[in-house]
C-alpha positions in Angstrom: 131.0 118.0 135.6 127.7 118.6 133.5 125.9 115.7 132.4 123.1 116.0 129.4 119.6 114.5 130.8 116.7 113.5 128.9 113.3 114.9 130.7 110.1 113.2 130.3 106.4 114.2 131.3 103.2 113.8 130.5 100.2 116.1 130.1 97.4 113.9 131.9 97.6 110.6 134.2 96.6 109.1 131.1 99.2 109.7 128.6 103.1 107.7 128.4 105.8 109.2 129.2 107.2 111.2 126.5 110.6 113.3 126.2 109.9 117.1 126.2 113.4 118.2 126.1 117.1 118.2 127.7 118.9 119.6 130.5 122.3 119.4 131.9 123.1 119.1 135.1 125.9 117.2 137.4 123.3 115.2 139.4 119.4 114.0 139.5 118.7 116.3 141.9 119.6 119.3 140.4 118.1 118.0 136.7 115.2 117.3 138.2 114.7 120.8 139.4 116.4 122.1 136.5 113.6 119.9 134.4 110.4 121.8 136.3 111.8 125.3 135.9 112.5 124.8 132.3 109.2 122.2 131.2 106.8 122.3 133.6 106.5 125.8 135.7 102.9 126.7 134.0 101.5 123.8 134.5 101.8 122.0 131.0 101.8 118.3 132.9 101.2 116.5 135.8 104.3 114.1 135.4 107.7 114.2 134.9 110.9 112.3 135.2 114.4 112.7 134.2 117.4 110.1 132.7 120.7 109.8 132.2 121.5 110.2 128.1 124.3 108.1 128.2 122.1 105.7 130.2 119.8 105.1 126.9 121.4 102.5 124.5 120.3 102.6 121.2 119.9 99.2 118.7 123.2 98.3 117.3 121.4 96.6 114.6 118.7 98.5 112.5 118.1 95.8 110.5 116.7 94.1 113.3 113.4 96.3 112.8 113.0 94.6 109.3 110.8 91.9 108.6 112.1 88.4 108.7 109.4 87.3 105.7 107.0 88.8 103.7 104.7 90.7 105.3 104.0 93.4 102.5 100.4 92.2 103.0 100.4 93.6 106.1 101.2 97.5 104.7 99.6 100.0 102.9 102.1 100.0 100.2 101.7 96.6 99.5 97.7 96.8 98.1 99.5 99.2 95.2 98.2 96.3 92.4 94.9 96.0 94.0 92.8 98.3 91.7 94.3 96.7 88.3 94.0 92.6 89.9 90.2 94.1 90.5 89.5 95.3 87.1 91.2 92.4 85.8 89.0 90.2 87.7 85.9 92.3 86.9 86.7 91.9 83.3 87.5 88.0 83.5 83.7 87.5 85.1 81.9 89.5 82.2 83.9 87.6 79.6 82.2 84.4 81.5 78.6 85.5 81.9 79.2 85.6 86.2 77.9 89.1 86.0 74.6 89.7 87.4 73.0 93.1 85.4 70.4 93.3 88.0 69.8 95.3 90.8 70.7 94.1 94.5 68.3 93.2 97.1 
């Protein structure tokens, strides 16, 4: 029996471990070997690994990722208003006379 597993290497001692591909294979053994033939016979890392598909288990709740509270602050998307609240701002300190028309030091 054949069983799909994930192969992951890196390029330098540096770098994580990151999945470069599949193979199938009935054992570790054999998927390891199969993993260096198919990945790795130029040379293209200095470390790899294989595991088990079925042996990763995925997040049965995606909404766990969310935020629990606000955090829009924290995104890019959420400074959208910035430019206008700026201008408005800008505006409100001319109409007061907090403007300074000279130069800066």
């Amino acid at each position: 029996m054949s069983v799909r597993w994930m192969v992951l290497g890196r390029r330098t001692w540096e770098d994580t471990l990151v999945e470069v591909g599949e193979v199938h294979a009935p054992d570790a053994d054999l998927a390891l070997l199969l993993a260096r033939d198919a990945f790795f016979r130029h040379g293209e890392g200095v470390d790899y690994a294989v595991v088990r598909a079925d042996a990763v288990h995925p997040c049965p709740d995606p909404s766990a990722l969310e935020f629990a509270t606000d955090k829009s602050y924290k995104l890019q998307a959420g400074y959208t208003g910035l430019g206008a609240k700026r201008r408005r701002v800008a505006e409100l300190a001319r109409s007061l006379g907090l403007v300074r028309d000279r130069a800066r030091p």
